[in-house]
PDB file with one MODEL, atoms N, CA, C and O in Angstrom:
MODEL        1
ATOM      1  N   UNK A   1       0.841  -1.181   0.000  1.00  0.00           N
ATOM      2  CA  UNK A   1       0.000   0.000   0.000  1.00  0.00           C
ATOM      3  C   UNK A   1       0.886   1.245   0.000  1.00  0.00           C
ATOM      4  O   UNK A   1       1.897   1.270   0.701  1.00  0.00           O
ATOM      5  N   UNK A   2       0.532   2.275  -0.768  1.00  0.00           N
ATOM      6  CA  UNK A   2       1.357   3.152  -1.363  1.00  0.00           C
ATOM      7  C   UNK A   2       0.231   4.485  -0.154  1.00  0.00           C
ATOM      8  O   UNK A   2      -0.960   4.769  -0.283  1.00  0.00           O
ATOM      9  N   UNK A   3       1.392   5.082   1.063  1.00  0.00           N
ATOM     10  CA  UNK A   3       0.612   6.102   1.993  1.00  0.00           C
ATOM     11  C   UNK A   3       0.516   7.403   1.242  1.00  0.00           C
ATOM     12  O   UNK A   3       1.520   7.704   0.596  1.00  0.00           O
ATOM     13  N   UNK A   4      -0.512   8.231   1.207  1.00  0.00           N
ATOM     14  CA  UNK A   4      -0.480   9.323   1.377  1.00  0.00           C
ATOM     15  C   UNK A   4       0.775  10.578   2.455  1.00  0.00           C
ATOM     16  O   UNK A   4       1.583  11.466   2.182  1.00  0.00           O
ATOM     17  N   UNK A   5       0.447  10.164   3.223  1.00  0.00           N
ATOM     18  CA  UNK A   5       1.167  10.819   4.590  1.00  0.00           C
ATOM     19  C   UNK A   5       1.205   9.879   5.822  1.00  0.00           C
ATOM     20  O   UNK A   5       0.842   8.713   5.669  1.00  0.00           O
ATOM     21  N   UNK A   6       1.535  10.224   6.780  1.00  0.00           N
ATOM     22  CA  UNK A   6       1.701   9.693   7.936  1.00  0.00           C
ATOM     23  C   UNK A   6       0.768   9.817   8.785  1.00  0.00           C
ATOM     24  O   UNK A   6       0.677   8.906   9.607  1.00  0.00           O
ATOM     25  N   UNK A   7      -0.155  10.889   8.866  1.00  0.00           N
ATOM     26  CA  UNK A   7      -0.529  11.600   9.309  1.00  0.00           C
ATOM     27  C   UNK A   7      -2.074  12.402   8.645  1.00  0.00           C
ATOM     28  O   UNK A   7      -1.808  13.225   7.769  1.00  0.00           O
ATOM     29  N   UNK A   8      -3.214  12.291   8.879  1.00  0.00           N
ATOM     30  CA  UNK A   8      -4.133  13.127   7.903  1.00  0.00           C
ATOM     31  C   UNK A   8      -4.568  13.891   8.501  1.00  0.00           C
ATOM     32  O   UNK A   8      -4.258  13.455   9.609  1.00  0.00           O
ATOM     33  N   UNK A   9      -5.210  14.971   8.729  1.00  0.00           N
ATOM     34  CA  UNK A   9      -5.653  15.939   9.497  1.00  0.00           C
ATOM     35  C   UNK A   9      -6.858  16.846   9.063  1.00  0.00           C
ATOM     36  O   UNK A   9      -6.637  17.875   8.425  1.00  0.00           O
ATOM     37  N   UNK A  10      -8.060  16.492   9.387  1.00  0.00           N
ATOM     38  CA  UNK A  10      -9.153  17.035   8.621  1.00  0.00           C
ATOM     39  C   UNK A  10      -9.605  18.101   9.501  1.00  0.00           C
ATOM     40  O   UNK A  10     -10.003  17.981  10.660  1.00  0.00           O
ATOM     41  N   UNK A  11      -9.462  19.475   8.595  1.00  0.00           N
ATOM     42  CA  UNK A  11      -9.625  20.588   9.190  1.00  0.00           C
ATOM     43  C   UNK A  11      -8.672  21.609   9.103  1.00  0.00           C
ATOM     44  O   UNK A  11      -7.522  21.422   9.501  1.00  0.00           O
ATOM     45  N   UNK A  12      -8.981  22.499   8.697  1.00  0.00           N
ATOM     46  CA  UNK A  12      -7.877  23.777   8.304  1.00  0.00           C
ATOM     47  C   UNK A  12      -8.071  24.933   9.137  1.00  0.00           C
ATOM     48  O   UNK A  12      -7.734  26.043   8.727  1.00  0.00           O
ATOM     49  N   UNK A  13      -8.533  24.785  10.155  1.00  0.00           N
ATOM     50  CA  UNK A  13      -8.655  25.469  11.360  1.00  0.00           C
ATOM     51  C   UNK A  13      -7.251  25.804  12.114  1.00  0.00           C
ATOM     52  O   UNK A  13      -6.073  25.447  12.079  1.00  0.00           O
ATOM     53  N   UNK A  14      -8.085  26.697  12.806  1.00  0.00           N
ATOM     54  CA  UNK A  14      -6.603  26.547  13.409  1.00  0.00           C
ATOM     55  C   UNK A  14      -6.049  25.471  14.896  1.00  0.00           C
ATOM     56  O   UNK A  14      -5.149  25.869  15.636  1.00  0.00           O
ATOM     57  N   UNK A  15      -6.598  24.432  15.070  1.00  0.00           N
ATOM     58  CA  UNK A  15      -6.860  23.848  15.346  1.00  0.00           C
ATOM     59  C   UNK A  15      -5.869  22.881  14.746  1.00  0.00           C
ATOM     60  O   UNK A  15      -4.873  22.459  15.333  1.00  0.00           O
ATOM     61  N   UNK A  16      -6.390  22.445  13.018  1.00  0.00           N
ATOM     62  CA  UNK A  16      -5.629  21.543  12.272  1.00  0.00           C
ATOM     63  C   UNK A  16      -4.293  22.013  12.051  1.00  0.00           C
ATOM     64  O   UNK A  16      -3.318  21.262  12.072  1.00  0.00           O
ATOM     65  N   UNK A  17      -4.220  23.558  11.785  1.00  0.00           N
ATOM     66  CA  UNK A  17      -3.040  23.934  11.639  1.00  0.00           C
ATOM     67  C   UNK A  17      -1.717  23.176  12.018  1.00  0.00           C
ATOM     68  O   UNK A  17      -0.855  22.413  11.582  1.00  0.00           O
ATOM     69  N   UNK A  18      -2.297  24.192  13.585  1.00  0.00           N
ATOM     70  CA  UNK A  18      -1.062  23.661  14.762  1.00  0.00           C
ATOM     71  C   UNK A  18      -0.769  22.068  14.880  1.00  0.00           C
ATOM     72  O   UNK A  18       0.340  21.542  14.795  1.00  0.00           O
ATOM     73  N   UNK A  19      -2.018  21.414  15.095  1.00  0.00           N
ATOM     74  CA  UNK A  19      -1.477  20.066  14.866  1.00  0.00           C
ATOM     75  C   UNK A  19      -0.715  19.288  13.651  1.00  0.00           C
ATOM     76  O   UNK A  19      -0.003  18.285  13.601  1.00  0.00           O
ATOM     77  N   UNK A  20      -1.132  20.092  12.831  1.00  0.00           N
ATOM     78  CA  UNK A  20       0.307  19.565  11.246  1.00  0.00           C
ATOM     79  C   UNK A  20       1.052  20.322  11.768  1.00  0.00           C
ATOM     80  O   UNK A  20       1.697  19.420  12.303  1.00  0.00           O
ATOM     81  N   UNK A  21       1.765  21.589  12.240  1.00  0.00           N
ATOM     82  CA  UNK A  21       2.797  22.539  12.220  1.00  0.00           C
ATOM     83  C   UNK A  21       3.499  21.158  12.940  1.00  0.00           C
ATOM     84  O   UNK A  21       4.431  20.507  12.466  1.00  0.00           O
ATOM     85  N   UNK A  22       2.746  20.890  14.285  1.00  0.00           N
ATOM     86  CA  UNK A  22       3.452  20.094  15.519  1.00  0.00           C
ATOM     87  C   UNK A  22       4.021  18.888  14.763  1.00  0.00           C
ATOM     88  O   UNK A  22       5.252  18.863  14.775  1.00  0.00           O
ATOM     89  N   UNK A  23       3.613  18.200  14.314  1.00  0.00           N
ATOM     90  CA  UNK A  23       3.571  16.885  13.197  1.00  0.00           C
ATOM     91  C   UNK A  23       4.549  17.182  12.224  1.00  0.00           C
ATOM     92  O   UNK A  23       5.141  16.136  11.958  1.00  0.00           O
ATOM     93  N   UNK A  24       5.018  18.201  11.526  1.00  0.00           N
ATOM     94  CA  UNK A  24       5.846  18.243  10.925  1.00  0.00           C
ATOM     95  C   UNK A  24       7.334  18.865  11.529  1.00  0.00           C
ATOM     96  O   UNK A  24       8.417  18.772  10.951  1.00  0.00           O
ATOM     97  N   UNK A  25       7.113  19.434  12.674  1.00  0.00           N
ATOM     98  CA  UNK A  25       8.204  19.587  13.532  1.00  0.00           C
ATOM     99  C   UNK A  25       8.671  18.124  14.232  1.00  0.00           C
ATOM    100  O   UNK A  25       9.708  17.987  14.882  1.00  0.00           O
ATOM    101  N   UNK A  26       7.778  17.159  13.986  1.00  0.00           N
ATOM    102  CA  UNK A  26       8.244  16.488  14.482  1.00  0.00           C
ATOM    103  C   UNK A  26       8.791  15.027  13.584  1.00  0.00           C
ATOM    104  O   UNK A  26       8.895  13.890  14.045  1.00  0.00           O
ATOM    105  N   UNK A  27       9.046  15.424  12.375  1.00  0.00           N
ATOM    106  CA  UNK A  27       9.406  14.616  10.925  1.00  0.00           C
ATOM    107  C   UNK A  27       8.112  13.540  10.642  1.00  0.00           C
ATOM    108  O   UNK A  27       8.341  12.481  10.058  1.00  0.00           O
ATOM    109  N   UNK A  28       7.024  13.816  11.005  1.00  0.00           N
ATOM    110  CA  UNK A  28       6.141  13.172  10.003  1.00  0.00           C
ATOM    111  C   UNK A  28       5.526  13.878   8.860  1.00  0.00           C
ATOM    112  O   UNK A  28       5.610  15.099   8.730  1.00  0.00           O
ATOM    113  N   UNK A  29       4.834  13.011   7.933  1.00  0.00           N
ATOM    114  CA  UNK A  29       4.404  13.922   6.769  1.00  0.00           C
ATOM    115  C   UNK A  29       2.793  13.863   7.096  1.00  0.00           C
ATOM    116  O   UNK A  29       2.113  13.097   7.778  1.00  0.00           O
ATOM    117  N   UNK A  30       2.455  15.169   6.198  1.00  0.00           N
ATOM    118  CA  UNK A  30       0.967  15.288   6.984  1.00  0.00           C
ATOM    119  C   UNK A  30       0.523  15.554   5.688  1.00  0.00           C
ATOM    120  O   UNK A  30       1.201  16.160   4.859  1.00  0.00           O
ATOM    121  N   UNK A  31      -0.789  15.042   5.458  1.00  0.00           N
ATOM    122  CA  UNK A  31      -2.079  15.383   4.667  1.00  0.00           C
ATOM    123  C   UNK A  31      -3.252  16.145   5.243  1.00  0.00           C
ATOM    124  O   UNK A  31      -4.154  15.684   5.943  1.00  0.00           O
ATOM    125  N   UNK A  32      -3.043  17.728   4.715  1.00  0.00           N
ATOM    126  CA  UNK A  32      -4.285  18.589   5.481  1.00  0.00           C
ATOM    127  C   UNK A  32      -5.354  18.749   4.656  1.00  0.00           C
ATOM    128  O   UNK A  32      -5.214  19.187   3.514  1.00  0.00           O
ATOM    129  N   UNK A  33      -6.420  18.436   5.119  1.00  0.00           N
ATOM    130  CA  UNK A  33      -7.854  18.472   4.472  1.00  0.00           C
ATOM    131  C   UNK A  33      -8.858  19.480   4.904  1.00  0.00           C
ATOM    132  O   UNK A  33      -9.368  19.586   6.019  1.00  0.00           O
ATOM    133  N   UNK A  34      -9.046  20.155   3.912  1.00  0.00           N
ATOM    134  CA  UNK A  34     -10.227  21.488   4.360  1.00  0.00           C
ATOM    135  C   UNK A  34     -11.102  21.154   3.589  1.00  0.00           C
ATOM    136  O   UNK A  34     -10.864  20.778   2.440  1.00  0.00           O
ATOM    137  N   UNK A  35     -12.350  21.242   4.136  1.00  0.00           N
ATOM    138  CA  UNK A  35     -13.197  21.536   2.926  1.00  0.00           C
ATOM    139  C   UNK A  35     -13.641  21.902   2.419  1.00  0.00           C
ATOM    140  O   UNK A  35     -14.547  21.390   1.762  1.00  0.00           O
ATOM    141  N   UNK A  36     -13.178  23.378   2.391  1.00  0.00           N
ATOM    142  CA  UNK A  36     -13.520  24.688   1.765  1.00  0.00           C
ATOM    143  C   UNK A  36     -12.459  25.043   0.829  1.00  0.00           C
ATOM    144  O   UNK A  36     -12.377  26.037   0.108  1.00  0.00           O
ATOM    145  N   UNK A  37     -11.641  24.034   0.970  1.00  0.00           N
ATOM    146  CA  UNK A  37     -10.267  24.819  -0.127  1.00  0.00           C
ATOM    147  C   UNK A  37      -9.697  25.840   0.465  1.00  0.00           C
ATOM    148  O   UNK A  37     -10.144  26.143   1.571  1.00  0.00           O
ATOM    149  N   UNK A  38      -8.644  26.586  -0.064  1.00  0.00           N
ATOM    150  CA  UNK A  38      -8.222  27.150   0.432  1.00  0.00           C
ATOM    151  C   UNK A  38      -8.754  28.221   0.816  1.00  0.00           C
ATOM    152  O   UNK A  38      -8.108  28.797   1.692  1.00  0.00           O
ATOM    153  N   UNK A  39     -10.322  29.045   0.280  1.00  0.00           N
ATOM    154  CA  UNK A  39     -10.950  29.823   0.775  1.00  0.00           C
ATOM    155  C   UNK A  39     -11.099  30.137   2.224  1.00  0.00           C
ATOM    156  O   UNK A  39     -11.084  31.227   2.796  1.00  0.00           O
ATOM    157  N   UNK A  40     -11.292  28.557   2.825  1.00  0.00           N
ATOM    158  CA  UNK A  40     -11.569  27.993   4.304  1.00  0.00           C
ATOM    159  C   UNK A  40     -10.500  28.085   5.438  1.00  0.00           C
ATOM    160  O   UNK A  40     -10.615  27.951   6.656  1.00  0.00           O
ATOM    161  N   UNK A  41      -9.552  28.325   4.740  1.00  0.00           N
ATOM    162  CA  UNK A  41      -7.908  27.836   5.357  1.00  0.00           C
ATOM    163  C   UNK A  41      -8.250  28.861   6.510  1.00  0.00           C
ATOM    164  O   UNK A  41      -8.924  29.875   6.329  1.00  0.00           O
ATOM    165  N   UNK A  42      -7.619  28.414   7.909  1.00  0.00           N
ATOM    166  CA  UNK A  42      -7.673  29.490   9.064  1.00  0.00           C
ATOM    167  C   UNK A  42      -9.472  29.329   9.936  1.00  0.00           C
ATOM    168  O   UNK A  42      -9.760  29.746  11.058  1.00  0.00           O
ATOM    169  N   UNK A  43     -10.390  28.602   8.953  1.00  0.00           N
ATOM    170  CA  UNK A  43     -11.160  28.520  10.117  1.00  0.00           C
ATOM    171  C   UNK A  43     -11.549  29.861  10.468  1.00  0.00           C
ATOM    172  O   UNK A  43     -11.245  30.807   9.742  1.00  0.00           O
ATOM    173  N   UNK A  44     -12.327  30.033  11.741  1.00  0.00           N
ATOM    174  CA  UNK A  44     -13.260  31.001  12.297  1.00  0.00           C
ATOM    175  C   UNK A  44     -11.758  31.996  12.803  1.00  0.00           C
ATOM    176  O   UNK A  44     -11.849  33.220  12.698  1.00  0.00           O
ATOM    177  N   UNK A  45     -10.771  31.533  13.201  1.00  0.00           N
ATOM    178  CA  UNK A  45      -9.812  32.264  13.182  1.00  0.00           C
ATOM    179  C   UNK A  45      -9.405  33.154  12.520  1.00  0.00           C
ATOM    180  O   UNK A  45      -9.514  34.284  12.997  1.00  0.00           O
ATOM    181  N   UNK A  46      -8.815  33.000  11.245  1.00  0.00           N
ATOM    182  CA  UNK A  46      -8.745  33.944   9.870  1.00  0.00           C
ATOM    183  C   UNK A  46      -9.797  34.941  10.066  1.00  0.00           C
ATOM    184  O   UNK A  46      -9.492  36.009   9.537  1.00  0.00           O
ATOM    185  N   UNK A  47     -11.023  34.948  10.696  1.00  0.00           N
ATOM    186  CA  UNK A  47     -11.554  35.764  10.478  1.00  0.00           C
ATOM    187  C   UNK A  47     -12.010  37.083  11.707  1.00  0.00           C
ATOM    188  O   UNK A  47     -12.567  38.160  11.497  1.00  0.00           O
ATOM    189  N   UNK A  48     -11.562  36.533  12.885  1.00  0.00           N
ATOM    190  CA  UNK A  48     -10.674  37.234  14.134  1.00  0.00           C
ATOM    191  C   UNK A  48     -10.051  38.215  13.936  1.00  0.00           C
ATOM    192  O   UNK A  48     -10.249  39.223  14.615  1.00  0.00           O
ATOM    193  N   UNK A  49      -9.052  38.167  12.861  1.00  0.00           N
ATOM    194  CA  UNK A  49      -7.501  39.401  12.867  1.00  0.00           C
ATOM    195  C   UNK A  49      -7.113  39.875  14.225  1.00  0.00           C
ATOM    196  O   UNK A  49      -6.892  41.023  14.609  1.00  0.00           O
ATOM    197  N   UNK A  50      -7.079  38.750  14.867  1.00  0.00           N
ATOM    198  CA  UNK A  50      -6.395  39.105  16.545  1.00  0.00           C
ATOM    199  C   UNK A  50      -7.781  39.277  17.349  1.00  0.00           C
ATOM    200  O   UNK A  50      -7.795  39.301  18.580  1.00  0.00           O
ATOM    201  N   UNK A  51      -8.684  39.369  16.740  1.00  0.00           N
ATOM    202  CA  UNK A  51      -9.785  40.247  17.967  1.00  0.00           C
ATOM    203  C   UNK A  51      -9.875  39.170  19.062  1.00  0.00           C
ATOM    204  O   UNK A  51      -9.447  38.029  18.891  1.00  0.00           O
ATOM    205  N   UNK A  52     -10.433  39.582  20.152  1.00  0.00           N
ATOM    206  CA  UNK A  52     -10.734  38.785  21.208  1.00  0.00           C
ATOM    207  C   UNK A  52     -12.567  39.189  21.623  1.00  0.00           C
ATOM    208  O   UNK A  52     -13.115  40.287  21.527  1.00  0.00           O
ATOM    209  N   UNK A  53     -13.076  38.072  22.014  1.00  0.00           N
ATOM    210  CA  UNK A  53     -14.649  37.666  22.213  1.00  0.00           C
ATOM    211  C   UNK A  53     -14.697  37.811  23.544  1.00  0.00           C
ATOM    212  O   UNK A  53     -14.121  37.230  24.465  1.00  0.00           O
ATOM    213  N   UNK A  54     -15.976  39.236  23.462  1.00  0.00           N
ATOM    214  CA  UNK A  54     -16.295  40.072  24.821  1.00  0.00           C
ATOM    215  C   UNK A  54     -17.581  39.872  24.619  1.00  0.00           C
ATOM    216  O   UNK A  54     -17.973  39.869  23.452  1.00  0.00           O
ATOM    217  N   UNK A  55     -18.462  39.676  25.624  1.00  0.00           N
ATOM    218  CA  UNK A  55     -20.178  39.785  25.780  1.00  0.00           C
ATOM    219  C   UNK A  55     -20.519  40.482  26.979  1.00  0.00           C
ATOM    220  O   UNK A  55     -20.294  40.217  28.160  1.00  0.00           O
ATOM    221  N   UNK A  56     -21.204  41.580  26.333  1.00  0.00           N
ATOM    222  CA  UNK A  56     -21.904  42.539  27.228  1.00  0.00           C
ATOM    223  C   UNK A  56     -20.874  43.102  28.180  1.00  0.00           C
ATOM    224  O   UNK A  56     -20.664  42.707  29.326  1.00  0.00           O
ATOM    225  N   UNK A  57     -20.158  44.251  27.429  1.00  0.00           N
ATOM    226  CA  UNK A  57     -18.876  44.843  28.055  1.00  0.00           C
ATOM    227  C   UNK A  57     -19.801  46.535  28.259  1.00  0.00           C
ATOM    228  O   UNK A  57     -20.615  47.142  27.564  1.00  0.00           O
ATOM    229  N   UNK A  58     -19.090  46.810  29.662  1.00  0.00           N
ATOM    230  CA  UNK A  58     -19.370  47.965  29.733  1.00  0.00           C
ATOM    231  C   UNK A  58     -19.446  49.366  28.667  1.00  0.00           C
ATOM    232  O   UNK A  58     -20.237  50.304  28.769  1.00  0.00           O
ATOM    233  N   UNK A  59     -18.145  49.143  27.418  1.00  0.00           N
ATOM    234  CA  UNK A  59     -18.437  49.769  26.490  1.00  0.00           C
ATOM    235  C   UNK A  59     -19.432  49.287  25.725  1.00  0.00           C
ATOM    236  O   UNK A  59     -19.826  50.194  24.992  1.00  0.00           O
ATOM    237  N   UNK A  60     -20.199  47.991  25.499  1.00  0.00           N
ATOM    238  CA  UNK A  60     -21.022  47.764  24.593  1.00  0.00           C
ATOM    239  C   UNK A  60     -22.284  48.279  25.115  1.00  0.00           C
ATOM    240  O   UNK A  60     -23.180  48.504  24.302  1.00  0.00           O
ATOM    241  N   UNK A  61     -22.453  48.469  26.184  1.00  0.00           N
ATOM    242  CA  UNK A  61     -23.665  48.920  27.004  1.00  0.00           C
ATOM    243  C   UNK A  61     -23.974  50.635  26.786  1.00  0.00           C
ATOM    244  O   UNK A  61     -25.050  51.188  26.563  1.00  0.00           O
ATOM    245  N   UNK A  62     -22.898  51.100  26.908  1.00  0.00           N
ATOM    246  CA  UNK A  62     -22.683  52.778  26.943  1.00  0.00           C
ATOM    247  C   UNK A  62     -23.206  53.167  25.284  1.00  0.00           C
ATOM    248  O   UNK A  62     -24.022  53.994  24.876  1.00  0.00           O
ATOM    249  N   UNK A  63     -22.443  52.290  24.657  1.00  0.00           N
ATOM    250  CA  UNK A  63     -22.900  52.421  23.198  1.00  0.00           C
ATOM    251  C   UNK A  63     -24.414  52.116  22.431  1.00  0.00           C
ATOM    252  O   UNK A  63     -24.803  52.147  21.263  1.00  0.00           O
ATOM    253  N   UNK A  64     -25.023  51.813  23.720  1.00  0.00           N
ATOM    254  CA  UNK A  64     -26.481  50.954  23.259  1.00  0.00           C
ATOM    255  C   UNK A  64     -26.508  49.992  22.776  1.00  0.00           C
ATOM    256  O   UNK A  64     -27.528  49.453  22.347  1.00  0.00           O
ATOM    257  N   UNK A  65     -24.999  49.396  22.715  1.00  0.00           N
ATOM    258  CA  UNK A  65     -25.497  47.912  22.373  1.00  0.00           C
ATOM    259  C   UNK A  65     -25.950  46.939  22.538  1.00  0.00           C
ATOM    260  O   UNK A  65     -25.092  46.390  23.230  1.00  0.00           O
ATOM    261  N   UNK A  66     -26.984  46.021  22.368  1.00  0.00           N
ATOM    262  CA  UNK A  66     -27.578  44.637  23.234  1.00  0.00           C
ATOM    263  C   UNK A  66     -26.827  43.596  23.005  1.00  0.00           C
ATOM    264  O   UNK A  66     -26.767  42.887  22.001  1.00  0.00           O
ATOM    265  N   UNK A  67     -26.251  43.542  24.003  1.00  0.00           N
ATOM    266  CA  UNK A  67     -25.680  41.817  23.839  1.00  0.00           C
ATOM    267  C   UNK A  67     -26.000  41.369  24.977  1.00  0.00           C
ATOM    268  O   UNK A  67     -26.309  42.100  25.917  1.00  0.00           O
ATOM    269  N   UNK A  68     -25.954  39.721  25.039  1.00  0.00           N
ATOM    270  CA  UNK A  68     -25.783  38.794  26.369  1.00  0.00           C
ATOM    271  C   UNK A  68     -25.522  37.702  26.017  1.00  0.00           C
ATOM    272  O   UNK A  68     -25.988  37.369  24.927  1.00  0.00           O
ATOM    273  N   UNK A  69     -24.764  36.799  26.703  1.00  0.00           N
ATOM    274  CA  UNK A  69     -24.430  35.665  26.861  1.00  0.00           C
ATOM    275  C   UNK A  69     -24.954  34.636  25.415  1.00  0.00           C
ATOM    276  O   UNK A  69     -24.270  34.073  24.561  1.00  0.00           O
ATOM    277  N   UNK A  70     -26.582  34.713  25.629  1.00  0.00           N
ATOM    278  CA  UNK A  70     -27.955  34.069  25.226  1.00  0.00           C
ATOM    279  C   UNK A  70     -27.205  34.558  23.128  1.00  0.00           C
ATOM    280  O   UNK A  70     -26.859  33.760  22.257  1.00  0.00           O
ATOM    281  N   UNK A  71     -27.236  36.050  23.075  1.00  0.00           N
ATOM    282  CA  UNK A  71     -27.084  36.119  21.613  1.00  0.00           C
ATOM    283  C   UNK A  71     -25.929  36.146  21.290  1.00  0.00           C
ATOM    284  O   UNK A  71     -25.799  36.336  20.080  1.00  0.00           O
ATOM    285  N   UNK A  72     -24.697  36.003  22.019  1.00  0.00           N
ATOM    286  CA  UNK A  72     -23.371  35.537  22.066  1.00  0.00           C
ATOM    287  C   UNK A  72     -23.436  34.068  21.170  1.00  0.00           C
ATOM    288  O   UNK A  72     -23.016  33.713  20.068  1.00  0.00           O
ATOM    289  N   UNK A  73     -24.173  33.453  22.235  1.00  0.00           N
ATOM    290  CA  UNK A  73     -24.374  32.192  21.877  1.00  0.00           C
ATOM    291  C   UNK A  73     -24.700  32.019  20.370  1.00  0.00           C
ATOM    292  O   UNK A  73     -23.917  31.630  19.504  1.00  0.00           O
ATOM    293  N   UNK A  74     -26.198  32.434  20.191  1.00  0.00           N
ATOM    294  CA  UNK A  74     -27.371  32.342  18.828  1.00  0.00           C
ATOM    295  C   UNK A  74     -25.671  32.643  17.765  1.00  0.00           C
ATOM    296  O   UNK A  74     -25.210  31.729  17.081  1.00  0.00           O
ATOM    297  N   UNK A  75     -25.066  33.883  17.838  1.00  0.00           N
ATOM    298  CA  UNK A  75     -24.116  34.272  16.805  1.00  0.00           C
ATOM    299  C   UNK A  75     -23.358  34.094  16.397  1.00  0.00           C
ATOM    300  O   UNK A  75     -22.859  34.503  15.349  1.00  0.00           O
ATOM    301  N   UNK A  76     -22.768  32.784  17.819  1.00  0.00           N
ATOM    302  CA  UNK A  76     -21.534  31.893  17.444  1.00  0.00           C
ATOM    303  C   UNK A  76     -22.219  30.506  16.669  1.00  0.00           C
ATOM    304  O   UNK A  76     -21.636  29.870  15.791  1.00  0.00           O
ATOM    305  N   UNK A  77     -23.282  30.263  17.083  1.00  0.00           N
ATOM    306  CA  UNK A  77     -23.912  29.010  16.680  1.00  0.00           C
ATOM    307  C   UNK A  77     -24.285  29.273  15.044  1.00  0.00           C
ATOM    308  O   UNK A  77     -24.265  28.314  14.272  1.00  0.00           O
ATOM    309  N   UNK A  78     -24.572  30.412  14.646  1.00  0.00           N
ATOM    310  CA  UNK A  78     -24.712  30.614  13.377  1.00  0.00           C
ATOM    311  C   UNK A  78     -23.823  30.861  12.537  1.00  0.00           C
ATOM    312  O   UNK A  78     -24.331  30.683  11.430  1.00  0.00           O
ATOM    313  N   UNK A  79     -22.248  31.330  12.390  1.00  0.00           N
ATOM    314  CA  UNK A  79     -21.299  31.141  12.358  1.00  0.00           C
ATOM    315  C   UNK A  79     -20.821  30.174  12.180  1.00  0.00           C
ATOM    316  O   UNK A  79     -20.245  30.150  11.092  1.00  0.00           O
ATOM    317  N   UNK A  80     -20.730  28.952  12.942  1.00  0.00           N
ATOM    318  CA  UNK A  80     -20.550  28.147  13.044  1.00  0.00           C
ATOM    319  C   UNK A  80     -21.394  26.960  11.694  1.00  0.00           C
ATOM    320  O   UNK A  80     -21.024  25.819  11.419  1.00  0.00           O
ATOM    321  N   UNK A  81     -22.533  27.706  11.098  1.00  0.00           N
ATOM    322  CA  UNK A  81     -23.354  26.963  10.499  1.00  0.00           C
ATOM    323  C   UNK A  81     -23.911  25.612  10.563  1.00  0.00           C
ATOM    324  O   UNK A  81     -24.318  24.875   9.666  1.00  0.00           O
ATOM    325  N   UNK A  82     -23.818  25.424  12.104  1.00  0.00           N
ATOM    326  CA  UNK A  82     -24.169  23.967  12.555  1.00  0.00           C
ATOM    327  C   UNK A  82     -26.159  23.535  10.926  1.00  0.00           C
ATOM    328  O   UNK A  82     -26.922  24.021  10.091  1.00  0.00           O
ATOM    329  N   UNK A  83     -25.717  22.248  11.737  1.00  0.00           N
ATOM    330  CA  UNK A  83     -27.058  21.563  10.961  1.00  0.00           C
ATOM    331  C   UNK A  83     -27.578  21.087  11.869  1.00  0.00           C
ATOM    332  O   UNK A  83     -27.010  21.064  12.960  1.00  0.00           O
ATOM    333  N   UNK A  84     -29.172  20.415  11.632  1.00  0.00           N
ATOM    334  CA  UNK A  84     -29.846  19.885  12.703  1.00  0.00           C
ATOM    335  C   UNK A  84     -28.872  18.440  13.102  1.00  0.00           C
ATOM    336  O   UNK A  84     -28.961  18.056  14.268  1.00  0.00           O
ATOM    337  N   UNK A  85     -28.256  17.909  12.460  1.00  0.00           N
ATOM    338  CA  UNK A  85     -27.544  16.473  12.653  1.00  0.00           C
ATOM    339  C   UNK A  85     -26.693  17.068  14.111  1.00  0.00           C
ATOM    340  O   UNK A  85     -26.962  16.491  15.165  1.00  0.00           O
ATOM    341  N   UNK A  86     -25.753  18.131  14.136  1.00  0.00           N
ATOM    342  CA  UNK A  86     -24.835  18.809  15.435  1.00  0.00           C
ATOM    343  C   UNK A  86     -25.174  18.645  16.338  1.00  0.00           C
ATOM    344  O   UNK A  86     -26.379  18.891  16.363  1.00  0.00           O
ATOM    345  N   UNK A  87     -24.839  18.354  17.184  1.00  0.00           N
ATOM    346  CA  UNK A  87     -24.811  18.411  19.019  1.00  0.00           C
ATOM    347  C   UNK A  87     -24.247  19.426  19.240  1.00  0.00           C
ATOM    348  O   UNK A  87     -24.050  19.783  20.401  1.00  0.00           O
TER     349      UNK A  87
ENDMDL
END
């Protein structure tokens, strides 16, 4: 049997990343699978640019903004584009 890699890694997250980065620091060969192509590459990350995830911050309040926990949630879950099959 003729391998692909050593190693397959489904997910181009950053998540999958690090675990091929780690995997290839460590002389195995890795097969990374996205399934978005490279459009996808980086995951919900890529689309961060450093930011960090605040709910219902005193500036969001001053500003009139509504947030809580509850639509934190709803906005990550949609994002996320779960299906009814997800847990």
């Amino acid at each position: 049997m003729n391998n692909v890699a050593d190693v397959i890694v489904i997910g181009g997250g950053i998540a999958g990343i690090v675990a091929s980065l780690e995997l290839l620091d460590r002389g195995r060969s890795v097969c990374l699978v996205e399934r978005t192509g490279g459009s996808g590459f980086g995951g919900l990350a890529a689309w961060a640019f450093g930011g960090i995830f605040i709910v219902d911050s005193p500036i969001q309040r001053k500003m009139g903004m509504q947030d809580s926990p509850a639509i934190a949630l709803t906005d990550w879950c949609s994002a996320a584009e779960f299906t009814p099959n997800d847990a």
